[in-house]
C-alpha positions in Angstrom: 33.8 101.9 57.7 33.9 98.2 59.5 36.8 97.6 57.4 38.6 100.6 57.9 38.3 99.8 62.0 39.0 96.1 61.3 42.7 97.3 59.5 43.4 99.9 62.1 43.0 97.3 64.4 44.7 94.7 63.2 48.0 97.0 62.9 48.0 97.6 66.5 47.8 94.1 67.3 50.7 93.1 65.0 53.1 96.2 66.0 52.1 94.5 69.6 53.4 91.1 68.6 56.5 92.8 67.6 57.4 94.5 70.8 56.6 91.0 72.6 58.6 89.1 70.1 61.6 91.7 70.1 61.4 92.0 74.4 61.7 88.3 75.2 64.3 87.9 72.1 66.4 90.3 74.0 65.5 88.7 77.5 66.8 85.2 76.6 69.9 86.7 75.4 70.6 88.4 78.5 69.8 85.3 80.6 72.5 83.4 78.9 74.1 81.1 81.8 77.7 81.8 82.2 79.3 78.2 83.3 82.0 79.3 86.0 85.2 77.1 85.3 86.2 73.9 87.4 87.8 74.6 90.2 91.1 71.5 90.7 91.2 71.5 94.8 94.7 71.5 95.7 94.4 68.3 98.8 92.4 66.0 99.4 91.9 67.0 103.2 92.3 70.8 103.7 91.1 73.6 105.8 89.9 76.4 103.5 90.6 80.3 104.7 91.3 83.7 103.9 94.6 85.6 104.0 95.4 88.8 103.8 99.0 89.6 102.4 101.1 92.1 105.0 104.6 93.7 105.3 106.8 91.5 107.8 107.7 95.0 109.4 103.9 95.1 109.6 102.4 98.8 108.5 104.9 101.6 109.8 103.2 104.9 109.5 106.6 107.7 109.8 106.2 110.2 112.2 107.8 113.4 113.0 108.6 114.8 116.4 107.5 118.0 114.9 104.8 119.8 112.9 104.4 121.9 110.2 104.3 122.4 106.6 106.0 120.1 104.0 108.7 121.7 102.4 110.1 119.0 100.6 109.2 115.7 99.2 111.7 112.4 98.0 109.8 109.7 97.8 106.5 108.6 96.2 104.4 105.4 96.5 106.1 102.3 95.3 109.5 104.0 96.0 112.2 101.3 97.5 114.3 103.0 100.0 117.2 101.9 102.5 117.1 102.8 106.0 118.0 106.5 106.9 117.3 107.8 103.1 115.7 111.4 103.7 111.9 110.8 102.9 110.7 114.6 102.9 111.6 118.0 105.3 109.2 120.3 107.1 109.2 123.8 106.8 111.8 125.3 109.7 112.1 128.7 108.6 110.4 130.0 112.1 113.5 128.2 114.0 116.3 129.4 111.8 115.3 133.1 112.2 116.6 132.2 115.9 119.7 131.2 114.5 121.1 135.4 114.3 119.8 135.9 117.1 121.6 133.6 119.0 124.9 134.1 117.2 124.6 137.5 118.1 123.7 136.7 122.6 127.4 134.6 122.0 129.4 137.4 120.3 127.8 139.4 123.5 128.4 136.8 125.9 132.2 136.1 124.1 132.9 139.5 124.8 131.5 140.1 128.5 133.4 137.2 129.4 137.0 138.4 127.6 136.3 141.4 130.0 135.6 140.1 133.4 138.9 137.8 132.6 140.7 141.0 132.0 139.8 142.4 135.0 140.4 139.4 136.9 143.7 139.2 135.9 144.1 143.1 136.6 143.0 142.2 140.1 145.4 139.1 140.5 148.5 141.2 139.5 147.8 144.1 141.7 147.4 141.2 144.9 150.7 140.0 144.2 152.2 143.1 144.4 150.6 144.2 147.7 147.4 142.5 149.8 146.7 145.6 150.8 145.7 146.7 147.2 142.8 144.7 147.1 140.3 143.9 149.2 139.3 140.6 149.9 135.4 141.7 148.8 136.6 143.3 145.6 138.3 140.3 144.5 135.6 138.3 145.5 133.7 140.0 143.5 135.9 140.1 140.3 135.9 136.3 140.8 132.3 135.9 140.5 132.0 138.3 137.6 134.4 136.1 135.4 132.4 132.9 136.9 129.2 134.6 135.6 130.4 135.7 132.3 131.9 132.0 131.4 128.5 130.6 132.5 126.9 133.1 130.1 129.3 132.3 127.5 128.6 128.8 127.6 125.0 128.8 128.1 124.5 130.8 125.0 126.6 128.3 123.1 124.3 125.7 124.4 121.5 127.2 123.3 122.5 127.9 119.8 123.7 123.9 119.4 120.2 122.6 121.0 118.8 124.5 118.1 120.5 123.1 116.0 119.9 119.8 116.9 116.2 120.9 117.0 116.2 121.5 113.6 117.6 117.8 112.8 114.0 116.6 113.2 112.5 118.6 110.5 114.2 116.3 108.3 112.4 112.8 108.3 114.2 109.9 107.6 113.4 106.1 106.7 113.6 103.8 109.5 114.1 100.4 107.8 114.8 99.6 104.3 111.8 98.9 102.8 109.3 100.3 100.1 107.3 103.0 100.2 103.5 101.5 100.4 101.5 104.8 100.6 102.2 108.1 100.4 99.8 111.3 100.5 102.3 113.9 101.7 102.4 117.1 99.1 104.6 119.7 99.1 102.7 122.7 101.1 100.6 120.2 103.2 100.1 120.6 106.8 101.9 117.5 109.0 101.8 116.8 112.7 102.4 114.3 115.0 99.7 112.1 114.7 99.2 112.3 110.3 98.8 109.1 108.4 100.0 109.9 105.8 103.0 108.1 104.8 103.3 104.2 105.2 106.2 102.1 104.5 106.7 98.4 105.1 109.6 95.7 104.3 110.4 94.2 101.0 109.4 90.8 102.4 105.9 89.6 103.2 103.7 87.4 105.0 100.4 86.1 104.8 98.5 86.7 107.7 95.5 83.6 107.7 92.2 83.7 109.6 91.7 80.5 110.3 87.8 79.1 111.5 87.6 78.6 114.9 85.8 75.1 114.4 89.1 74.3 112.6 91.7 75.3 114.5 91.6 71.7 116.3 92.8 70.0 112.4 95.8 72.6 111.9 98.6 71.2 111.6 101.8 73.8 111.5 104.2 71.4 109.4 101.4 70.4 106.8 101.5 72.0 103.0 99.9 75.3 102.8 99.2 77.4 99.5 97.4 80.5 98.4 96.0 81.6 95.3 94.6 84.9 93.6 90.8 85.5 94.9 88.9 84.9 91.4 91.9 82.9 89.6 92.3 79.7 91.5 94.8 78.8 88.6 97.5 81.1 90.4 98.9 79.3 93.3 101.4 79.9 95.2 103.5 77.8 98.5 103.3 79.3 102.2 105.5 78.3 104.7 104.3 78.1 108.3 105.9 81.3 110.5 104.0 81.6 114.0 100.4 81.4 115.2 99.2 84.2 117.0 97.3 82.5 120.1 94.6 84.9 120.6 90.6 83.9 119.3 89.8 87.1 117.7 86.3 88.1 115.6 86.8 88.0 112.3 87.4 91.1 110.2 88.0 90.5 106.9 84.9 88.8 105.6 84.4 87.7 102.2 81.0 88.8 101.2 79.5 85.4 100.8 75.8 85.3 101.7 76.4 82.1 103.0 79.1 83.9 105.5 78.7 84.7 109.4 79.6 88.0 110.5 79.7 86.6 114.2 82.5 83.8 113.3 85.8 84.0 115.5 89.3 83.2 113.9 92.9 81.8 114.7 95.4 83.9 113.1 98.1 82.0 111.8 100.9 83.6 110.1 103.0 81.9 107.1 106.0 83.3 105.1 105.6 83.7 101.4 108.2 84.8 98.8 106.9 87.5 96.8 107.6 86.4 92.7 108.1 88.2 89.9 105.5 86.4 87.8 103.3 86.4 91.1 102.9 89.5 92.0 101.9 90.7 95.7 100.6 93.5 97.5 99.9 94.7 101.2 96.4 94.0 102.3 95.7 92.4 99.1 93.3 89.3 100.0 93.7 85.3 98.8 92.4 82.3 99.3 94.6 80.0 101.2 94.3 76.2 101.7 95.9 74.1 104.6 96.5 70.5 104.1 95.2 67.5 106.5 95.7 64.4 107.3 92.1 63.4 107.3 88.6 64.8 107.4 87.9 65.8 110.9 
């Protein structure tokens, strides 16, 4: 019976070293050290920042003068367009139906008018052949009835051509050409004056770079600037000094860094960069961006 104890208890201990063995085997794999490549600093002396990529023409988010529903849609995100290409049409079905109606009120008007004229005439005619025929009060009167019938005539006409130009702004139309940089208008969706939701920008861009307060003092607007991908400091690319905006502003874009103060004011400075085809670019995309100078400050 000792024995039989002794075995049982000797399995349990061994399928115990198994689970330790096979749980620290697997630890020690997954603790592995990753080595993070060497990074090549591009100067020697250089204020390091963040940039954030943005349309020259900065965002434009299109408006409309009027609301509605979307009728139809030409352009989608990443479109290119060239200024005053129709971008989409709102539904103005509840203006036309006007259309008849005023049509009709100038036919009325057209004809009310061809009248009073007649009699007018009528009235002239019979004056020249005696004063006596008419009185001064009737053809006063025809006078003002031809007078009121052209006003008519014409105010109806005016009518029916500000409509007309009303509907004009149902149609939306691009303001600069450009590219389309986001678009969440659908056919059937509701759009007023105040939607968001189509943004276009210019084909050009420009780095926009929050530079640390503490060192705005060694920027230097003629010195070399570049940027590169956020992960892939291999990717570089030149910037070319544009304007700096001369406002102290806090700091918005952070980089997640734990090392990172969320109460840190920035100098924005603005450079130009040319967007390349084995480089690609995109609005509010975020790079790391180096500014050469002379010496350590």
């Amino acid at each position: 019976m000792r024995t039989f104890f002794t075995l049982i208890l000797l399995s349990v201990v061994g399928i115990g070293i198994a689970f330790g063995v096979s749980f620290y085997a697997d630890m020690e794999q997954s603790g592995d050290n990753t080595f993070l490549p060497s990074v090549q600093l591009p100067y020697k002396n250089f204020i390091a920042a963040t940039g954030v990529v943005e349309a020259t023409s900065k965002n434009i988010y299109v408006g409309s003068l009027m609301s509605g529903i979307v009728k139809k849609v030409y352009v989608q995100s990443g479109d290119s367009i060239k200024k005053g290409e129709l971008l989409f049409e709102i539904n103005d079905a509840q203006k036309r139906v006007r259309i008849p109606v005023l049509q009709a009120q100038i036919v009325n008007a057209q004809s009310r008018l061809k009248s009073a004229k007649h009699q007018l005439e009528l009235l002239k005619d019979m004056k020249k052949l005696s004063s006596s025929m008419v009185t001064n009060e009737k053809y006063t009167k025809g006078v003002d009835s031809y007078n009121e019938a052209k006003t008519s005539y014409e105010l109806s006409k005016a009518k029916l051509k500000a409509l007309q130009n009303e509907l004009k702004f149902y149609k939306v139309y691009a303001p600069i050409d450009g590219k389309i940089l986001q678009s969440n208008i659908t056919l059937g969706s509701s759009f007023n004056t105040n939607t968001k939701a189509l943004i276009i920008g210019s084909d050009k861009l420009n780095v926009k770079v929050n530079i640390n307060e503490f060192d705005s003092s060694k920027l230097v607007t003629t010195a070399k600037a570049m940027a590169s991908v956020r992960g892939n400091a291999k990717e570089q690319i030149a910037l070319k000094y544009k304007y700096t905006i001369p406002f102290i502003v806090p700091k918005r874009n952070l980089t997640g860094s734990s090392t990172e103060q969320t109460d840190t004011r920035v100098l924005q400075v603005v450079y130009e960069v040319q967007n390349r085809a084995d480089f690609p670019l995109y609005v509010g995309e975020m790079l790391d961006v180096f500014i050469e100078t002379s010496k350590a400050k």
